[in-house]
Backbone bond lengths (Angstrom), bond angles and torsions (degrees), N, CA, C in turn:
res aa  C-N    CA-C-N  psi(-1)  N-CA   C-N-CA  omega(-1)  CA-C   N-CA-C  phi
1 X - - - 1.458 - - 1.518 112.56 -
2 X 1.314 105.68 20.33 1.245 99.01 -178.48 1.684 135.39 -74.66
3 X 1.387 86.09 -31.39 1.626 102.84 -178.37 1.771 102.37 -82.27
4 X 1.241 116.28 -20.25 1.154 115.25 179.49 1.761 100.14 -78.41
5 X 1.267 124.11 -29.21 1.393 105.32 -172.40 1.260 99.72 -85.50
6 X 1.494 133.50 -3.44 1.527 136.45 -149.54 1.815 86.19 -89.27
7 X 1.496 107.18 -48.39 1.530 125.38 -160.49 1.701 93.99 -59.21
8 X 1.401 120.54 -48.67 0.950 139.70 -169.51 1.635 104.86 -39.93
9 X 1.090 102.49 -79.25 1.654 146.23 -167.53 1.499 86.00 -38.36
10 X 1.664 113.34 -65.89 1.724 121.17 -156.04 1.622 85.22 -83.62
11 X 0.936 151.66 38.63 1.688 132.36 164.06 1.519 83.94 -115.50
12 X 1.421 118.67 -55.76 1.573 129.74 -162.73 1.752 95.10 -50.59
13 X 1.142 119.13 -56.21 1.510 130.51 -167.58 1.431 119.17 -53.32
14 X 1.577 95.76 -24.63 1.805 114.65 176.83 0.883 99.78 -120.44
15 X 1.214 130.74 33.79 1.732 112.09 133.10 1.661 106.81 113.85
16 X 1.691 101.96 -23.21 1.292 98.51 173.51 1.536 149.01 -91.96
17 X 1.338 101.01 130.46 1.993 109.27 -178.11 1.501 116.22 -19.34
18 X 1.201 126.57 144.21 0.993 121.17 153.43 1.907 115.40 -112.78
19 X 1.392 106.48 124.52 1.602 103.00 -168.09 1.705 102.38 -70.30
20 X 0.995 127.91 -55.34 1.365 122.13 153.06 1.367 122.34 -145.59
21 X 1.585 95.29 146.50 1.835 117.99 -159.93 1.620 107.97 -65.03
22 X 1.644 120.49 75.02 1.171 123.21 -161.71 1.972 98.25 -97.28
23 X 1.343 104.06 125.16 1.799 140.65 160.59 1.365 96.94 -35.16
24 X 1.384 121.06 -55.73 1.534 134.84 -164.03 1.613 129.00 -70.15
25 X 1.240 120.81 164.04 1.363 111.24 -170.42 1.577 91.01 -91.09
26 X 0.807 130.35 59.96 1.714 157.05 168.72 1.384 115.90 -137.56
27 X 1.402 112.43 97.90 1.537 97.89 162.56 1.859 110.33 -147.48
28 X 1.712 91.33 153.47 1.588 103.28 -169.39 1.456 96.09 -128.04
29 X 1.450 79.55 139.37 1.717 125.16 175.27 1.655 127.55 -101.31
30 X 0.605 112.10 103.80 1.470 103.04 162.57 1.631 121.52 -64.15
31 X 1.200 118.74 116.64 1.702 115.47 -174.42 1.351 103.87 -125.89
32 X 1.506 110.77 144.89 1.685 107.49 165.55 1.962 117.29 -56.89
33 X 1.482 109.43 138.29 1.603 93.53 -171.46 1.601 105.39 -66.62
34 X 0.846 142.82 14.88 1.222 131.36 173.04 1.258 104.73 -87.13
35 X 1.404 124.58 -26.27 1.658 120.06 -159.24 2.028 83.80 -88.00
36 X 1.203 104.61 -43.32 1.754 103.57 -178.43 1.373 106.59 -20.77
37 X 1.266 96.31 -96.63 1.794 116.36 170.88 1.239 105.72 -22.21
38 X 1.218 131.42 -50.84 1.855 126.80 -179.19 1.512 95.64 -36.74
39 X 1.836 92.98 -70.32 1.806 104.51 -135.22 1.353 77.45 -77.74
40 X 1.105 161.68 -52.88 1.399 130.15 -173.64 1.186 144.42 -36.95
41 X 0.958 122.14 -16.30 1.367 146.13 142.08 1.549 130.46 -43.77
42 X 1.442 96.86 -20.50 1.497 98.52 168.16 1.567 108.13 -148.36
43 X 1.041 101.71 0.68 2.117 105.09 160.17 1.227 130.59 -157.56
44 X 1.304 109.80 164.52 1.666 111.63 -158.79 1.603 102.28 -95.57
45 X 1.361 113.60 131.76 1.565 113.96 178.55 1.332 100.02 -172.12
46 X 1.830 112.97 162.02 1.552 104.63 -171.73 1.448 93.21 -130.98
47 X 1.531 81.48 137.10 1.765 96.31 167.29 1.573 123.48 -67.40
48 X 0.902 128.26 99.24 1.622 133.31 170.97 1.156 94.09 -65.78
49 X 1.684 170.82 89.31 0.960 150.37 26.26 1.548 102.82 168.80
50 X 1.456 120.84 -162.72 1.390 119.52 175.17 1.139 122.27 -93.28
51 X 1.443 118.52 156.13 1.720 132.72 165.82 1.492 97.25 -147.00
52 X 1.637 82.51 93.64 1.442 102.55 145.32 2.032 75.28 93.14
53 X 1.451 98.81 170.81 1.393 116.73 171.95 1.471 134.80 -66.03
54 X 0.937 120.32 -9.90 1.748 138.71 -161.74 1.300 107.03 -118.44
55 X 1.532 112.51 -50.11 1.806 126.68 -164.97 1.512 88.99 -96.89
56 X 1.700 100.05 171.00 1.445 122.60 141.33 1.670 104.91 -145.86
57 X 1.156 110.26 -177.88 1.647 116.61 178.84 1.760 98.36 -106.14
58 X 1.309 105.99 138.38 1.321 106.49 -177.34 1.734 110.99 -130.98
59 X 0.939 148.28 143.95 1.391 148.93 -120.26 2.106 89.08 -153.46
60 X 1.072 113.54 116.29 1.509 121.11 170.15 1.378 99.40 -119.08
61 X 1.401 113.68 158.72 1.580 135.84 -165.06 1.483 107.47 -147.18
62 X 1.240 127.30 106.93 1.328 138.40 129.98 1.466 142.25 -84.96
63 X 1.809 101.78 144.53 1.437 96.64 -168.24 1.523 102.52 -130.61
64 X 1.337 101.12 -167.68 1.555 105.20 -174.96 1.313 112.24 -78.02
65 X 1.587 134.90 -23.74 1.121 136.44 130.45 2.297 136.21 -47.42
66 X 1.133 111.42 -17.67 1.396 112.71 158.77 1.190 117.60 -70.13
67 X 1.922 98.26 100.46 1.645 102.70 167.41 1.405 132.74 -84.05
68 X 1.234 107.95 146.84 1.693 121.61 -152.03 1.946 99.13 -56.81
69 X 1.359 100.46 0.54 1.970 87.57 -163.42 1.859 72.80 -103.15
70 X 1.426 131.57 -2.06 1.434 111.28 173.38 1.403 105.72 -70.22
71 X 1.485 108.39 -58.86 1.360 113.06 -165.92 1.974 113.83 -70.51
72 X 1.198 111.04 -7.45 1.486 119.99 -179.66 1.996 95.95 -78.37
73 X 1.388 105.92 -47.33 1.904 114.96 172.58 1.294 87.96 -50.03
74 X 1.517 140.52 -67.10 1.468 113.50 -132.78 1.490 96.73 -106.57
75 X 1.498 141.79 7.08 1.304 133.79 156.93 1.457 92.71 -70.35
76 X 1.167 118.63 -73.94 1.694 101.33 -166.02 1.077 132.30 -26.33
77 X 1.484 109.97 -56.28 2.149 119.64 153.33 1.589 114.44 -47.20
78 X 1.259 105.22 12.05 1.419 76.14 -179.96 1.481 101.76 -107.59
């Protein structure tokens, strides 16, 4: 779970929500939809849906296979 707390850490650091403070190599964000469409572009994650008009909650997944130079690519985009 490491890279999952790593992902964690760098969303919190930029500013971003966490929809709930999940232990697990599961964790959701709330992001403005504009940033969605960005980071999709360079990683795979599913939108669990909207809150409110602007945001949605978005759900990332790490495994024992996600290598740390993935999640080092998609903090930088963020």
């Amino acid at each position: 779970m490491t890279t999952a707390r790593k992902l964690k850490e760098a969303f919190r650091a930029r500013g971003y929500r966490l929809w709930i403070d999940s232990p697990t190599n599961q964790q959701f964000f709330v992001l403005p939809n504009q940033e969605i469409e960005r980071l999709s572009q360079y990683a795979s994650f599913e939108v669990w849906g909207p809150r409110g008009e602007e945001e949605s909650i978005v759900r990332f997944v790490t495994s024992w296979a996600t290598d740390e130079r993935q999640i080092d690519e998609l903090i930088a985009r963020l």
